[in-house]
C-alpha positions as a Markdown table, in Angstrom:
| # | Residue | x | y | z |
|---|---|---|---|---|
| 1 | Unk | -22.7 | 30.0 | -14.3 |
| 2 | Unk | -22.2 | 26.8 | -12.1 |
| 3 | Unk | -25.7 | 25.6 | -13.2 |
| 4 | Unk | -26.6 | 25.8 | -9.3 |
| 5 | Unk | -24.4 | 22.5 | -8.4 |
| 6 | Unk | -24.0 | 21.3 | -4.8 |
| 7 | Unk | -20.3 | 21.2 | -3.9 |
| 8 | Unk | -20.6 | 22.8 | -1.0 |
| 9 | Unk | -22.8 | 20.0 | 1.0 |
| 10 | Unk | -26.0 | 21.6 | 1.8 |
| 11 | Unk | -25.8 | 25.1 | 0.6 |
| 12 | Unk | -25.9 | 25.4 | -3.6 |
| 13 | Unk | -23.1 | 27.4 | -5.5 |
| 14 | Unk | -26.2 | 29.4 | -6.3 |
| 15 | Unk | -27.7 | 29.9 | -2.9 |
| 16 | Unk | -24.0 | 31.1 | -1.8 |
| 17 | Unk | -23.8 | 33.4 | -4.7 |
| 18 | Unk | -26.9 | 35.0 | -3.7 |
| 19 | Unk | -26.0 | 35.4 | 0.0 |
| 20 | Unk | -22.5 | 37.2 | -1.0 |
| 21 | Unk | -23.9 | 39.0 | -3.5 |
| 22 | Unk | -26.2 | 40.4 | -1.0 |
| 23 | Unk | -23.2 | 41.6 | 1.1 |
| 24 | Unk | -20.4 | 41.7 | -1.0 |
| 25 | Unk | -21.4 | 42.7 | -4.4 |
| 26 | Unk | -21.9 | 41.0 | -7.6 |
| 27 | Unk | -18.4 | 40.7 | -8.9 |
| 28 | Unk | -16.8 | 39.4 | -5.8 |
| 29 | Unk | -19.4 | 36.9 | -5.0 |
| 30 | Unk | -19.0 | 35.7 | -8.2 |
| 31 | Unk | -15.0 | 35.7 | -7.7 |
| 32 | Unk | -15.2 | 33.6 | -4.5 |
| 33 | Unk | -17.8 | 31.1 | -5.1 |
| 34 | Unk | -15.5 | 30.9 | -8.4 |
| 35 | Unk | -12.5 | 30.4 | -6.5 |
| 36 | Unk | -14.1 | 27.8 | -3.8 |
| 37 | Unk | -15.6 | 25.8 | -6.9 |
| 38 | Unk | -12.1 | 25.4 | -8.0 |
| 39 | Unk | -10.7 | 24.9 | -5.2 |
| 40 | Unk | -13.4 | 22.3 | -4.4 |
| 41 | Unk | -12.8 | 20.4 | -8.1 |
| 42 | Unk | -9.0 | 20.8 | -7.7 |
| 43 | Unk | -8.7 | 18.7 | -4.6 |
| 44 | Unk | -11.2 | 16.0 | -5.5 |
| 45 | Unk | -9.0 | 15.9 | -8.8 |
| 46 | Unk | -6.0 | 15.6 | -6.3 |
| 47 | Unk | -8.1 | 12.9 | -4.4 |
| 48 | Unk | -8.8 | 11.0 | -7.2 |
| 49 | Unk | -5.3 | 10.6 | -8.5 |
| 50 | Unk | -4.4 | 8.8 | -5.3 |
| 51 | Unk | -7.2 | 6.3 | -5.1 |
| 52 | Unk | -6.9 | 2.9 | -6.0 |
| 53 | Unk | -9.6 | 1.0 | -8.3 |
| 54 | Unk | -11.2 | -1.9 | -7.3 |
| 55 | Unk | -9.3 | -3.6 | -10.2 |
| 56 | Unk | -6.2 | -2.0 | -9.1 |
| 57 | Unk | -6.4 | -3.8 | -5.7 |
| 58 | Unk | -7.8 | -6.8 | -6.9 |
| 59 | Unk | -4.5 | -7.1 | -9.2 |
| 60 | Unk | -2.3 | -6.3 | -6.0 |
| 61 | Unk | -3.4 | -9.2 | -4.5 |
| 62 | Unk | -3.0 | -11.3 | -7.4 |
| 63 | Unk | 0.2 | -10.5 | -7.1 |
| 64 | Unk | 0.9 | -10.5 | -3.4 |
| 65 | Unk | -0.3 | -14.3 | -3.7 |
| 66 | Unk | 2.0 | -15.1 | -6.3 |
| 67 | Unk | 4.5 | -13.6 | -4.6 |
| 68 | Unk | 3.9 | -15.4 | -1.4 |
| 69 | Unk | 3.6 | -18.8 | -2.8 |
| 70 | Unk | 7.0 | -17.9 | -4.5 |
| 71 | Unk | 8.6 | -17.2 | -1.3 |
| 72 | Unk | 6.6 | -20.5 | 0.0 |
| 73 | Unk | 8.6 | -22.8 | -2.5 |
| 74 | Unk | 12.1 | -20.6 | -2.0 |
| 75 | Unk | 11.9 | -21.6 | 2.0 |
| 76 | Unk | 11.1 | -25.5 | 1.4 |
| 77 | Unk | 13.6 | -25.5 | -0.8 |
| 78 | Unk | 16.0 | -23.4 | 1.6 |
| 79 | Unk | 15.0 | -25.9 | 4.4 |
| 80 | Unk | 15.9 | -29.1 | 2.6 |
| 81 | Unk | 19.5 | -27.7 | 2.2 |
| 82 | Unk | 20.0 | -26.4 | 5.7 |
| 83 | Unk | 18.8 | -30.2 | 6.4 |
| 84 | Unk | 21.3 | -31.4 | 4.0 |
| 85 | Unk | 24.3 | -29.8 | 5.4 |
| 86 | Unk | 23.0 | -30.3 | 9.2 |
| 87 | Unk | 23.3 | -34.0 | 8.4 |
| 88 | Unk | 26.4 | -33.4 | 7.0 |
| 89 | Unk | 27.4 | -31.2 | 10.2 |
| 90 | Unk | 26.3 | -34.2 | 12.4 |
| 91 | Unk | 28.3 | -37.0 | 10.8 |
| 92 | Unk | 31.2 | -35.2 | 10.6 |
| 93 | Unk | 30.8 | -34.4 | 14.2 |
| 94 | Unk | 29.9 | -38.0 | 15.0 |
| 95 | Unk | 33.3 | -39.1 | 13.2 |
| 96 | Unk | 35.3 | -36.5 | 15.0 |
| 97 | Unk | 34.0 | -38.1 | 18.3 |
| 98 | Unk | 34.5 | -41.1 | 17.6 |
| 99 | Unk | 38.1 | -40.9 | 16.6 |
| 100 | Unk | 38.5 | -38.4 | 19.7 |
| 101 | Unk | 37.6 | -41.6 | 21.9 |
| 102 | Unk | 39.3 | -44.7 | 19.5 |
| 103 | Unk | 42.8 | -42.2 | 20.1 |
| 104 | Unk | 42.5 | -42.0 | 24.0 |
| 105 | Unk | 41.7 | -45.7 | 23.8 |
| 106 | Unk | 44.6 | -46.5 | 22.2 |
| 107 | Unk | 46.8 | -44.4 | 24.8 |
């Protein structure tokens, strides 16, 4: 039948089987410990699905470096503009002041 696997921790499929059968009949012991075998395979199939491999993982990171050393070279290059137009900011403030103060000089 289930060729006496252990899905059920420390009680066999067989050992159950024999337990129900005892109380419940034959058929419908052999209906439920049917019925928790599959439910039992079903969700490790369902838990499988959702795990990652160690490969997978290992690739994700991969990436996630990449990625990061990417966005690394984006903000150096994002902070040498902002530095660019701050100079530019500053000497056009400097000249504003400066003609701000030559103009009530001349007054």
């Amino acid at each position: 039948m289930w060729g006496g696997g252990s899905y059920m921790g420390s009680i066999t499929v067989t050992r159950l089987y024999e337990k129900l059968s005892t109380r419940l009949g034959k058929d419908t012991a052999e209906d439920l410990t049917s019925y928790i075998c599959g439910e039992i395979k079903e969700g490790l199939e369902d838990k499988t699905k959702i795990l990652a491999t160690k490969q997978e993982i290992s690739e994700l990171a991969l990436a996630h470096k990449q990625d990061i050393g990417e966005l690394r070279v984006e903000m150096k290059q994002d902070k040498a503009e902002m530095v660019k137009w701050m100079f530019v900011f500053w000497i056009g403030q400097v000249a504003a002041t400066f003609a701000i103060v030559i103009a009530f000089m001349k007054k």
